[in-house]
Structure formats: C-alpha cells, structure tokens
C-alpha positions as CSV (number, residue, x, y, z in Angstrom):
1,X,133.2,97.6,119.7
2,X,132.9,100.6,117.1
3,X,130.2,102.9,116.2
4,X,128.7,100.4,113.5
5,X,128.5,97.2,115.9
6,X,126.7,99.1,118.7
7,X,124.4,100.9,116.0
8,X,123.5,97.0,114.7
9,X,123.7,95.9,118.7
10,X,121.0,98.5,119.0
11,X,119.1,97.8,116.6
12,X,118.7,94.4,117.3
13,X,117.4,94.7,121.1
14,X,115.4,97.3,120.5
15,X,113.2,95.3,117.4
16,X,113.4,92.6,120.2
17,X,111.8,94.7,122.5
18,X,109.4,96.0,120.4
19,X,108.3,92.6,118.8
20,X,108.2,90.8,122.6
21,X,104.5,92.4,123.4
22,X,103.2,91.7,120.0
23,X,104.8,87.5,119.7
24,X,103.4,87.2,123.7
25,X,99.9,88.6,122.9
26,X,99.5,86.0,120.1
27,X,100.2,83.2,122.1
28,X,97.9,83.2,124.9
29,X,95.3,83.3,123.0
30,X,93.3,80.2,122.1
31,X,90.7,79.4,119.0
32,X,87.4,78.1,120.8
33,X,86.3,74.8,119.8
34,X,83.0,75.7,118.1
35,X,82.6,78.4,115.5
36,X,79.9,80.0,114.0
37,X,76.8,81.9,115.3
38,X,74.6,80.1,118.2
39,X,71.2,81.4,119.4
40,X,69.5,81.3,122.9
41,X,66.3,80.6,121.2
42,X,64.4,77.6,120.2
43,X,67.5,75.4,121.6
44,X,65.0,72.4,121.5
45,X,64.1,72.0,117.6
46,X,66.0,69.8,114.8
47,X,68.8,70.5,113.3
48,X,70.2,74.3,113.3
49,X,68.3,77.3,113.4
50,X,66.6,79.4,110.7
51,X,67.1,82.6,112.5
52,X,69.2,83.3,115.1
53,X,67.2,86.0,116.6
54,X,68.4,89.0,118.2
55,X,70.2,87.0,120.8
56,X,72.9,85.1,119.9
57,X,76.8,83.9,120.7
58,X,79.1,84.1,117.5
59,X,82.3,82.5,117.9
60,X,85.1,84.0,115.6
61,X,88.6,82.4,116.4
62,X,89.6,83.5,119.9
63,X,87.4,86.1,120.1
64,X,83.5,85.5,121.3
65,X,80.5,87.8,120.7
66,X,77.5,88.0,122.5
67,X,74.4,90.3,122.4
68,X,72.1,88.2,125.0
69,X,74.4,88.8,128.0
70,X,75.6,92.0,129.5
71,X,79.6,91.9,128.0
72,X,79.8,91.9,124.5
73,X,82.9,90.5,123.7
74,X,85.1,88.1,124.8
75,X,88.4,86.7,124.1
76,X,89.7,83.2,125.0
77,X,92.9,82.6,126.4
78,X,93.0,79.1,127.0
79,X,91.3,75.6,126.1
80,X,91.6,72.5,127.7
81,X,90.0,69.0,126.9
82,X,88.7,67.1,124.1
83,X,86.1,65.4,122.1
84,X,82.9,67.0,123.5
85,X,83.8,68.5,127.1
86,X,86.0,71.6,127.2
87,X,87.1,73.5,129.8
88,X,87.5,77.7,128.9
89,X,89.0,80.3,130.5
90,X,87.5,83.6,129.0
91,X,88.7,87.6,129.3
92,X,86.9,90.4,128.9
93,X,87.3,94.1,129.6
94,X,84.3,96.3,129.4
95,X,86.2,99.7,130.1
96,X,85.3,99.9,133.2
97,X,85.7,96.2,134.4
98,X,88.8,94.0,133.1
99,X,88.5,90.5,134.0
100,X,88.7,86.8,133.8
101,X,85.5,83.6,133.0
102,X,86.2,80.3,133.5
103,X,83.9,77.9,132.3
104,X,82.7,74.1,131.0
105,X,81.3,73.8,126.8
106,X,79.9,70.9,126.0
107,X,78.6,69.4,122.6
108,X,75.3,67.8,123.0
109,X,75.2,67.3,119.1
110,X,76.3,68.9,116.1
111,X,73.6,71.6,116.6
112,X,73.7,72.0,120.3
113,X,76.3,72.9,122.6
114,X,75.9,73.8,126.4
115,X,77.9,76.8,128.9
116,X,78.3,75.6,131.9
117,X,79.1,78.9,133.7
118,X,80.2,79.7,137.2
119,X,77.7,79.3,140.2
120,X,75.8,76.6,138.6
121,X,74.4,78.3,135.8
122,X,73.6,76.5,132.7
123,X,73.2,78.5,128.7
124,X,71.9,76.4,125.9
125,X,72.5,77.1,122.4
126,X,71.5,76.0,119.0
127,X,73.5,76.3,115.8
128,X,72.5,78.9,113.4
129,X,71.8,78.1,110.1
C-alpha cells in the first residue's frame, strides 16, 4: 500500500467514525403522533381551545415541550401502536437528572388526547386553536 492509498484508507474511516454518532443519533429518535400545542386547561369544552393558557404541551417532531410539569423538554425515542392508542418512551435530561418516561397517548377525538403516565396517573389535554 503506498502513501496515497493509506492517506484515502484514512480518510475514509476516520469520516466513518465521525459521521457514526451523528447517523445513530437520528435514528432513535421518533416523531410523536400528535403535533401542535395542547393545553391542561378547559380539557372539557368543544372543539380546540382559544387560548392555551400558560400551561401547555407543544409537540414539535421528536421533541416535546412542556411548561405545566416540572421538565421542560422532552425527546421521544420510540413509538409503538396505531390508530388511537400509542405506547411512548420519552428522555429527558435536566442537567442534573438524565433519564428515561415510558408512557400510554391516547386520542379521545380530534381535540382531545390523554397521557397515561406511570403510577396510575392520568393528563388530559385539549387542542389549541
């Protein structure tokens, strides 16, 4: 092998290496299967809400926002299920804690959905408008 093969050689497993990280951090994670902003309030009226209020869930992608819990973000790594009944698993990392959700959504209506969250714990949201 001369000096312009193992140069190329080189080349080639070190771009593998660098790329490897960035290709395996794209595929674990996982769009949710709603989008959109959801609030905690008024989860009972028609259709989707005027306001959302100051606390709400926004769903963007694989990443989840929330400002009526104590994390703030989330991102999802995997979905399972279909039609109305999914089944989540959820990371999040709040610099000082780094770990993992796994939970039940489930679409009441077009307006409603429903967390079912661990130790029998039950969120209801309504669609923002």
């Amino acid at each position: 092998m001369n000096a312009r093969d193992r140069k190329l050689a080189i080349g080639c497993i070190t771009a593998a290496i660098v790329s490897l990280p960035i290709i395996a951090g794209f595929a674990v994670a996982q769009s949710y299967p709603v989008t959109g902003k959801w609030t905690y309030e008024d989860t009972g009226g028609e259709g989707p809400a005027r306001d959302c209020g100051k606390r709400y869930m926004d769903f963007q992608g694989e990443r989840r926002f929330d400002t009526g819990g104590g994390v703030p973000e989330y991102r999802n790594r995997s979905v399972s299920g279909d039609g109305d009944e999914y089944r989540l698993s959820d990371e999040f990392n709040t610099g000082q804690i780094r770990a993992r959700s796994d939970y039940n959504i489930r679409r009441v209506d077009n307006d409603r959905i429903e967390l079912k969250l661990p130790y029998n714990k039950t969120v209801k949201l309504r669609r923002c408008q």
